[in-house]
C-alpha positions in Angstrom: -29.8 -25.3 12.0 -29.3 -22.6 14.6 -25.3 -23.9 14.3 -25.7 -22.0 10.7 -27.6 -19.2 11.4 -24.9 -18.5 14.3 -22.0 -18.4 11.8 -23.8 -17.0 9.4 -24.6 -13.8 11.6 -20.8 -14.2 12.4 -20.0 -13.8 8.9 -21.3 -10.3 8.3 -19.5 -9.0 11.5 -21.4 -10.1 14.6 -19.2 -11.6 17.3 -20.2 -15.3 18.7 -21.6 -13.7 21.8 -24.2 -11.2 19.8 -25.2 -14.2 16.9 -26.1 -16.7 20.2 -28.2 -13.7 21.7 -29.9 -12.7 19.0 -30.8 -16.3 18.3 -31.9 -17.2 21.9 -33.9 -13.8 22.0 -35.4 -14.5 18.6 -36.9 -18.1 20.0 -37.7 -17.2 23.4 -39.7 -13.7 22.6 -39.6 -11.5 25.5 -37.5 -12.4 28.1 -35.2 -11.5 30.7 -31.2 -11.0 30.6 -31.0 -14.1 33.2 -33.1 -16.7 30.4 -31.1 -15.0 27.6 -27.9 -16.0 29.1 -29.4 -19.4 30.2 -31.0 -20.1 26.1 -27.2 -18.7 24.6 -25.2 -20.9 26.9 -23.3 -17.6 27.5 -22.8 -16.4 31.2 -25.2 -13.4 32.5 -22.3 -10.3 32.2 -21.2 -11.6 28.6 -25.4 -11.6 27.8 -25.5 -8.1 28.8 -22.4 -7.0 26.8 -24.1 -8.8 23.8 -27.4 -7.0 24.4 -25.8 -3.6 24.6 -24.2 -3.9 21.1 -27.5 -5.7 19.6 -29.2 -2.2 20.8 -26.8 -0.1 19.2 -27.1 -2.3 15.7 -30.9 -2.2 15.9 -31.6 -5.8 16.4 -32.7 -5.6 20.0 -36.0 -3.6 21.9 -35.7 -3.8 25.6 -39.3 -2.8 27.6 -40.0 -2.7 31.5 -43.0 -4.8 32.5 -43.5 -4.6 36.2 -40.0 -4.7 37.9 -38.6 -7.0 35.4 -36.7 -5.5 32.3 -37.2 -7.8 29.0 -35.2 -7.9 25.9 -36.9 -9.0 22.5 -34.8 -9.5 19.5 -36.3 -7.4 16.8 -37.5 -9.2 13.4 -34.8 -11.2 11.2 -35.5 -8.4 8.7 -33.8 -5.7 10.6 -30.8 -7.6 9.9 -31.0 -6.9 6.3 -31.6 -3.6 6.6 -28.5 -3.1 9.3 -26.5 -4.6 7.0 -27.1 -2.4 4.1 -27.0 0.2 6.3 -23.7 -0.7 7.4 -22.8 -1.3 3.2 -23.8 2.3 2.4 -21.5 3.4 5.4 -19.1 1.4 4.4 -18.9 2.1 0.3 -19.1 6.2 1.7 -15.6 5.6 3.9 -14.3 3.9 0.8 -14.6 6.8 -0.9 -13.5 9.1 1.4 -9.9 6.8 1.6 -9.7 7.0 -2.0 -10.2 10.6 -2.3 -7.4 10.9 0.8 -5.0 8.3 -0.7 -2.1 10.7 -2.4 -2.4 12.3 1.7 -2.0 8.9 3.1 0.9 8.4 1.0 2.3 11.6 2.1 2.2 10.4 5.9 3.5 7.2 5.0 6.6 8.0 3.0 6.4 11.7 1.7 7.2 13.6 4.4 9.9 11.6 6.2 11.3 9.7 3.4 14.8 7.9 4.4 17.9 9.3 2.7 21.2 7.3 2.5 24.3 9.0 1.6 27.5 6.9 0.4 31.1 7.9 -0.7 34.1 6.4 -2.5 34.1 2.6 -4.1 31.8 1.3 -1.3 29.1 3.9 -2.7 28.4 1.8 -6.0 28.2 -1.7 -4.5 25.5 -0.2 -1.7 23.9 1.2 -4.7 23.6 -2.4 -6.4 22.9 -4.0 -3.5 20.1 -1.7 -3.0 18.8 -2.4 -6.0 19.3 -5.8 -5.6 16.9 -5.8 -2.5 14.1 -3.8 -4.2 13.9 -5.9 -7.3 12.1 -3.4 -9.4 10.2 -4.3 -12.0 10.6 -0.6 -13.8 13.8 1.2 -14.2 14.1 4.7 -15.2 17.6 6.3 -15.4 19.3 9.7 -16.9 23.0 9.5 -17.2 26.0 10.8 -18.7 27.1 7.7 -20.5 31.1 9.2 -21.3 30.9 9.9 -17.3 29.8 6.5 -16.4 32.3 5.2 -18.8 35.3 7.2 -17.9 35.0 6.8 -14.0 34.2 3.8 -13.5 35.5 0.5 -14.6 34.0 -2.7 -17.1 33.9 -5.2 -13.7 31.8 -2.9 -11.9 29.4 -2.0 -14.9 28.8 -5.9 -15.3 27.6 -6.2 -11.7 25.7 -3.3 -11.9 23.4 -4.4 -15.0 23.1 -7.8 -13.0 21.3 -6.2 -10.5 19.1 -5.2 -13.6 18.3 -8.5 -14.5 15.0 -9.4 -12.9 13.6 -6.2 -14.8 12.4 -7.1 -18.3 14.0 -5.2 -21.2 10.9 -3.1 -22.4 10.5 -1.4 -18.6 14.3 -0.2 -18.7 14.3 3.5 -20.0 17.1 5.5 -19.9 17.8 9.2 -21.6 21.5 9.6 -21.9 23.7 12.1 -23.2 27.3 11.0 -24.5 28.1 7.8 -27.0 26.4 4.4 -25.3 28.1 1.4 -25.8 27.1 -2.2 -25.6 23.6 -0.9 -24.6 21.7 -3.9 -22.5 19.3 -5.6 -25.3 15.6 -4.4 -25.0 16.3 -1.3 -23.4 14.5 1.5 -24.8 17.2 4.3 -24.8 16.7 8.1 -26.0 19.2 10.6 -26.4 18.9 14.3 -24.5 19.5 17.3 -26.9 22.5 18.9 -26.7 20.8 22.4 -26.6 19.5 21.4 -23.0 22.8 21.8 -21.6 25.3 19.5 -20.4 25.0 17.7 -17.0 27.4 15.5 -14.7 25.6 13.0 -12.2 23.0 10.3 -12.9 19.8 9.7 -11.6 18.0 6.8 -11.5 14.0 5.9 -10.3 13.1 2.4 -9.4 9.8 1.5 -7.2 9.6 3.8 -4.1 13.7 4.7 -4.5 15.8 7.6 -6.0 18.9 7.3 -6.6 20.9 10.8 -7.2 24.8 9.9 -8.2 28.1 11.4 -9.8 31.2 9.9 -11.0 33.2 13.1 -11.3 36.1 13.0 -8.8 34.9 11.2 -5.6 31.7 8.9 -6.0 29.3 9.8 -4.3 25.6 7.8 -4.2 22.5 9.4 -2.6 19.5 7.0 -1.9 16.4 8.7 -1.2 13.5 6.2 -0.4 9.8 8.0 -0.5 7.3 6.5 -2.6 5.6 10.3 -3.1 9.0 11.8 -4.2 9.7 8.5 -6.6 6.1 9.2 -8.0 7.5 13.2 -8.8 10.7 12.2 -10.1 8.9 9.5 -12.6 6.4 11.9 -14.0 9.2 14.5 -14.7 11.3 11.6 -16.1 8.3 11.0 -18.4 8.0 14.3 -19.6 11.4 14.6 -20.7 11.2 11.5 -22.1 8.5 12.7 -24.4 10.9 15.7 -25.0 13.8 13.2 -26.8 14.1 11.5 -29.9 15.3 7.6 -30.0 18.9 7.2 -30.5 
């Protein structure tokens, strides 16, 4: 029985030293460090070191009788109350995390975010291949379609939509300007108004990654990774996407 009362006060965070000298102090009443250690099986420096954090949880009173110093562990239903002490404290820092999480974010992507910057033929096949790695499950993309079409070749489309393949038709959204042609089947596709303006370069949002591109002349592919700056560019893509009608 003790066996399970000593993992069981190692289940709700006590280490093996403090459940054995809590247990030991709880059967033997008051008693000195030296019996402690002796009742635990524990040696006399690793008794003291479990004693010392018993005192700071509440579950042990130490008193001076004579010249001896005596340890008593307090009753089993200060354990219940240390615990939901240590619940409250613990459902308090929960909130305060979830209050700080778009600041965590920042630090862990938003203010250094990694930026890859490619040129000429090898730019498109890092861009697949990035995408290839990341294996989004979303894909959000603005393009100028005749662009797309007139710089770049059939081959090199059809790898690029088979890095698209893991991504299921319905989470592909693209706003385009210019004629499609053989859109993929399932994508959701929305055509940008004419009175906007007109536009040369594509961008493209997929998990934590931007990907800012243009055909025109040289190609050249930028790659930003930052989960906070993916998070900005997909709630401006949505609101544009609101903007446009279906094809």
């Amino acid at each position: 029985m003790p066996n399970d009362f000593g993992k069981l006060l190692s289940s709700v965070g006590m280490l093996p030293s403090e459940s054995k000298v809590y247990l030991a102090a709880l059967e033997l009443g008051p008693s000195t460090a030296q019996n402690i250690a002796k009742k635990a099986g524990i040696s006399r420096t690793a008794a003291y070191e479990a004693i010392e954090l018993l005192k700071k949880r509440g579950l042990i009173a130490d008193s001076t009788v004579g010249k001896r110093r005596l340890f008593a562990a307090e009753d089993p239903d200060r354990i219940v109350s240390y615990l939901k002490g240590e619940q409250e404290r613990f459902e308090d820092t929960l909130r305060d995390i979830e209050r700080s999480i778009g600041s965590l974010r920042l630090l862990s992507g938003g203010i250094r975010p990694t930026v890859k910057v490619f040129e000429g033929e090898e730019a498109l096949f890092a861009y697949f291949d990035d995408v290839a790695t990341v294996k989004p499950k979303e894909w959000l993309e603005l393009t100028n379609v005749d662009d797309v079409y007139a710089h770049i070749d059939e081959k090199t489309l059809l790898a690029a939509r088979k890095s698209l393949d893991g991504i299921k038709g319905g989470q592909i959204r693209v706003l385009i300007t210019g004629s499609p042609r053989n859109p993929r089947l399932g994508a959701n596709i929305r055509r940008i108004d004419a009175s906007w303006g007109d536009f040369h370069g594509n961008i493209a949002v997929y998990d934590g990654h931007i990907a800012l591109a243009t055909y025109v002349g040289k190609v050249v592919v930028v790659i930003v990774e930052s989960p906070a700056l993916a998070e900005t560019m997909r709630l401006m893509f949505n609101l544009a996407w609101k903007s446009c009608e279906s094809k």
